[in-house]
MARFIKOL-658592 format. One record per residue (C-alpha): residue in one letter; x, y negated, z negated. Coordinates in steps of 0.5 Angstrom, whole numbers, padded with zeros to 4 digits, always signed. Layout:
aXYZ ...
//
This chain:
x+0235-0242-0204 x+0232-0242-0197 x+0229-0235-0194 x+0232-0231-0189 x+0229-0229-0183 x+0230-0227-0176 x+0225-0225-0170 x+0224-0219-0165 x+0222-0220-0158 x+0224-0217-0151 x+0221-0223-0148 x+0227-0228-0149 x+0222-0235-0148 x+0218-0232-0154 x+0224-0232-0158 x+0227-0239-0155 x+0220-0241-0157 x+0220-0239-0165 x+0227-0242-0165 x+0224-0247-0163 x+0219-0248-0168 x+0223-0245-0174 x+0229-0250-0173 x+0225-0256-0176 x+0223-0252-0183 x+0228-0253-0188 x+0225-0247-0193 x+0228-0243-0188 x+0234-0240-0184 x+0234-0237-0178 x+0238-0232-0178 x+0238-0227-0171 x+0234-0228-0165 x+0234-0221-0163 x+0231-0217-0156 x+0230-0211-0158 x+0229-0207-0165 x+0237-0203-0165 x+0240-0210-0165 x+0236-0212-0171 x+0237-0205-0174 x+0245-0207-0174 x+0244-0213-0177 x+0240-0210-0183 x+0245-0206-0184 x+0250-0211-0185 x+0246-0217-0187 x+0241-0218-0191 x+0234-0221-0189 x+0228-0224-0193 x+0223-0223-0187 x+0222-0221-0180 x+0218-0223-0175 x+0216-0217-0170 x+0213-0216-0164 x+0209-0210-0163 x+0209-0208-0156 x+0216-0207-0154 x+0220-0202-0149 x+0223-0196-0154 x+0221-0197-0161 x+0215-0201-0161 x+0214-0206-0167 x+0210-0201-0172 x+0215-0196-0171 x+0220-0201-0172 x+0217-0204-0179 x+0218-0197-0182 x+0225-0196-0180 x+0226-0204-0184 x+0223-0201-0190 x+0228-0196-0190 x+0233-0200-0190 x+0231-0205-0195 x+0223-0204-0198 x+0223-0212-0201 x+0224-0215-0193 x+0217-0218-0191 x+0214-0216-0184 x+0210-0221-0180 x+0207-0218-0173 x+0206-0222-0168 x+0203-0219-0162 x+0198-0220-0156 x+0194-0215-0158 x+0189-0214-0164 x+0188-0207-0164 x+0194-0206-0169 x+0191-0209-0174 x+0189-0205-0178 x+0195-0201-0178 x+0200-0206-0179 x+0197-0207-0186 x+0197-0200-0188 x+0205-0201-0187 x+0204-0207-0192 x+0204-0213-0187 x+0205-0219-0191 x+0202-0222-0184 x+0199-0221-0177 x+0199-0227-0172 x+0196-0227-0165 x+0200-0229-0160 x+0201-0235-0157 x+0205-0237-0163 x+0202-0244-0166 x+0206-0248-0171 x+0200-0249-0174 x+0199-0242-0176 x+0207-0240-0176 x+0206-0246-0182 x+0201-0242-0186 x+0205-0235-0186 x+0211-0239-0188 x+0207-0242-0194 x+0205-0236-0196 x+0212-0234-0195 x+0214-0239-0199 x+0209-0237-0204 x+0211-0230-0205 x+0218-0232-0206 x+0217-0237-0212 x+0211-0232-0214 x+0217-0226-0214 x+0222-0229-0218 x+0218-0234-0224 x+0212-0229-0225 x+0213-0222-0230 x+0209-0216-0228 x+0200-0217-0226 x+0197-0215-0233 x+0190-0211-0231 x+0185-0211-0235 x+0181-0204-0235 x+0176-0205-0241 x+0171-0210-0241 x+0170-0212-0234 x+0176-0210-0229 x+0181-0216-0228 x+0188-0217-0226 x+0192-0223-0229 x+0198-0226-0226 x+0201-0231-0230 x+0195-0232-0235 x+0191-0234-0230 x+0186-0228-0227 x+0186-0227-0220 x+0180-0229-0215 x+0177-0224-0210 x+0173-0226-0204 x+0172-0219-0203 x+0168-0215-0208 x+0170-0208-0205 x+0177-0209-0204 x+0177-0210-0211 x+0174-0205-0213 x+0178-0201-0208 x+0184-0203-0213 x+0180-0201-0220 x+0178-0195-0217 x+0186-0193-0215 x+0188-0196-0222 x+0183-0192-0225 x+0187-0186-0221 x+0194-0187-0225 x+0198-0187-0220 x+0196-0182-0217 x+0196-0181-0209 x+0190-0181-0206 x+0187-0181-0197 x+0182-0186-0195 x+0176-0180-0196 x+0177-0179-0203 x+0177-0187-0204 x+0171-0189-0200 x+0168-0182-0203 x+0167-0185-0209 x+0167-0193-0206 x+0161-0191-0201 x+0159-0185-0203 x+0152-0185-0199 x+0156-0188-0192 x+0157-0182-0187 x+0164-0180-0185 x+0165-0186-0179 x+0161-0191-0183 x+0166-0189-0189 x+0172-0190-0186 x+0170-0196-0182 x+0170-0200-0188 x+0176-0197-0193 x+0180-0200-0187 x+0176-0206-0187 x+0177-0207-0194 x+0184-0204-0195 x+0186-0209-0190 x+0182-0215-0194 x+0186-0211-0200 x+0193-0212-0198 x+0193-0219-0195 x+0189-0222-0202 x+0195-0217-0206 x+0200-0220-0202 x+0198-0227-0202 x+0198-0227-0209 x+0206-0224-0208 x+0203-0217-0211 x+0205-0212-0205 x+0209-0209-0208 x+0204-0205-0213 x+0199-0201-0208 x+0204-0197-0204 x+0201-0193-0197 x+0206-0186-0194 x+0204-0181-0190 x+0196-0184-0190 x+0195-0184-0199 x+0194-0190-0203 x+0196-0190-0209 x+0198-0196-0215 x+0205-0196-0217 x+0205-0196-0226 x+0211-0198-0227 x+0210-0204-0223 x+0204-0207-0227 x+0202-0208-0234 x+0195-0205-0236 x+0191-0203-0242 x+0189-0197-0241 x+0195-0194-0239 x+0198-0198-0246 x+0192-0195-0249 x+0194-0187-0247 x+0202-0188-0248 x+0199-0190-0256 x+0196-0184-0257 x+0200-0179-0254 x+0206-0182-0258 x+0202-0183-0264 x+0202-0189-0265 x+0197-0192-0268 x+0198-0192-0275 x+0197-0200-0278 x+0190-0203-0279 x+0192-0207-0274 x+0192-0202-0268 x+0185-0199-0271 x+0182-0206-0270 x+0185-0206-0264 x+0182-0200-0261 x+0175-0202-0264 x+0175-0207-0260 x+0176-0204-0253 x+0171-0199-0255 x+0166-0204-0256 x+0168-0208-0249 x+0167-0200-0246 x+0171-0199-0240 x+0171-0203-0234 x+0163-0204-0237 x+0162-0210-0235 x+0165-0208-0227 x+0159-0202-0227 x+0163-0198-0222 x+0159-0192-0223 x+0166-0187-0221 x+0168-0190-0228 x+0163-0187-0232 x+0166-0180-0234 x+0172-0183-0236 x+0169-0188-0241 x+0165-0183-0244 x+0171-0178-0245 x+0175-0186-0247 x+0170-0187-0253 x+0169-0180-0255 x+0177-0180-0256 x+0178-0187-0259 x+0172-0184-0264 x+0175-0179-0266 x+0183-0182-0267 x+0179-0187-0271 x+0176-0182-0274 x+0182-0179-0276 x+0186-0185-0279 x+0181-0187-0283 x+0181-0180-0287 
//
């Protein structure tokens, strides 16, 4: 199935331009060239759409306005901002851009967004949920296959919300615990350089849809992933772990140690507090 996409500009050569350029793409069908972002809304509400190229500087409702008002209407359509002006980048990305593209528009590079488009799509429809690896060192695997990283920090920044079960968090309590001997503007600074970075591996990798951003919190969305600790906890709040099976498994996870391997020093008390509890449910058991 080929993906849907259409693009908003109130230039009309620039739309004229990416007509142009999209046309001989075969993976995609263009669906609605639009100059301002009311057109597009009355499409949406009639059509469906996989991908919108946005951009940002526009009379009314500027781009960034814009791709909120899409997510509303449908949260799973992919936003591309394509802009003159760099300083919205960060921005963009907190409202889970799958891409950012500066202006003039090259077909070189519209081809690297349409591959990773492309990518995500096929990722979404054959892959199960990431499976996140807590015990032992911190890892998210797709499909088997643990995922690489470029960025340490943005890593880390996902174990540390992982950590946090789903619960929303601003960008102070991250980088408190991310960059704890960073002062206020240094801080912060980095936690948007590193969320961007965050952000654009998750959705290269067709994972966007586990890190959710509203109202300037950050938070990993559970039900969307498949992780040990979360499956250790539901154990043994349920009662669960009755078979010599479950206590050798839980012996294991024990001796790996909780992101041990990661040395993120925000996860030490809660290690402790793990293995105090797995101890004493062993314990328990073995009576």
């Amino acid at each position: 199935m080929k993906l849907r996409v259409a693009a908003v500009d109130d230039e009309v050569h620039v739309l004229e331009r990416f007509q142009r350029m999209v046309s001989g793409i075969k993976e995609l069908n263009l669906c609605g060239l639009f100059e301002t972002g009311e057109q597009l809304l009355g499409y949406l509400k009639e059509n469906p759409l996989d991908a919108v190229f946005l951009d940002i500087e526009m009379p009314g409702v500027n781009g960034l306005q814009l791709s909120e008002q899409i997510q509303n209407l449908n949260e799973t359509i992919d936003i591309i901002f394509v802009t003159a002006f760099n300083q919205y980048a960060v921005e963009a990305f907190e409202l889970q851009a799958m891409d950012y593209i500066m202006k003039p528009l090259t077909e070189e590079r519209l081809g690297k967004t349409i591959r990773r488009l492309l990518k995500a799509d096929r990722t979404a429809t054959r892959s199960k949920k990431p499976f996140i690896q807590c015990f032992g060192g911190f890892e998210v695997f797709l499909n088997g296959k643990a995922m690489t990283w470029k960025n340490s920090k943005a890593k880390e920044v996902l174990a540390f919300l992982v950590h946090k079960n789903g619960v929303p968090l601003d960008w102070a309590k991250i980088a408190d615990a991310i960059w704890p001997d960073f002062n206020s503007e240094k801080a912060q600074t980095n936690f948007h350089a590193t969320t961007y970075l965050l952000r654009k591996r998750l959705a290269e990798a067709g994972l966007s849809q586990i890190l959710e951003s509203a109202r300037g919190n950050y938070r990993i969305v559970t039900n969307k992933v498949d992780c040990d600790i979360y499956q250790l906890e539901e154990m043994i709040r349920e009662n669960q772990i009755k078979r010599k099976e479950d206590l050798h498994h839980l012996e294991q996870l024990m001796q790996k140690g909780y992101m041990e391997a990661s040395g993120y020093d925000w996860a030490y008390p809660r290690a402790a507090e793990l293995d105090a509890l797995c101890r004493s449910v062993i314990t328990r058991l073995k009576k």
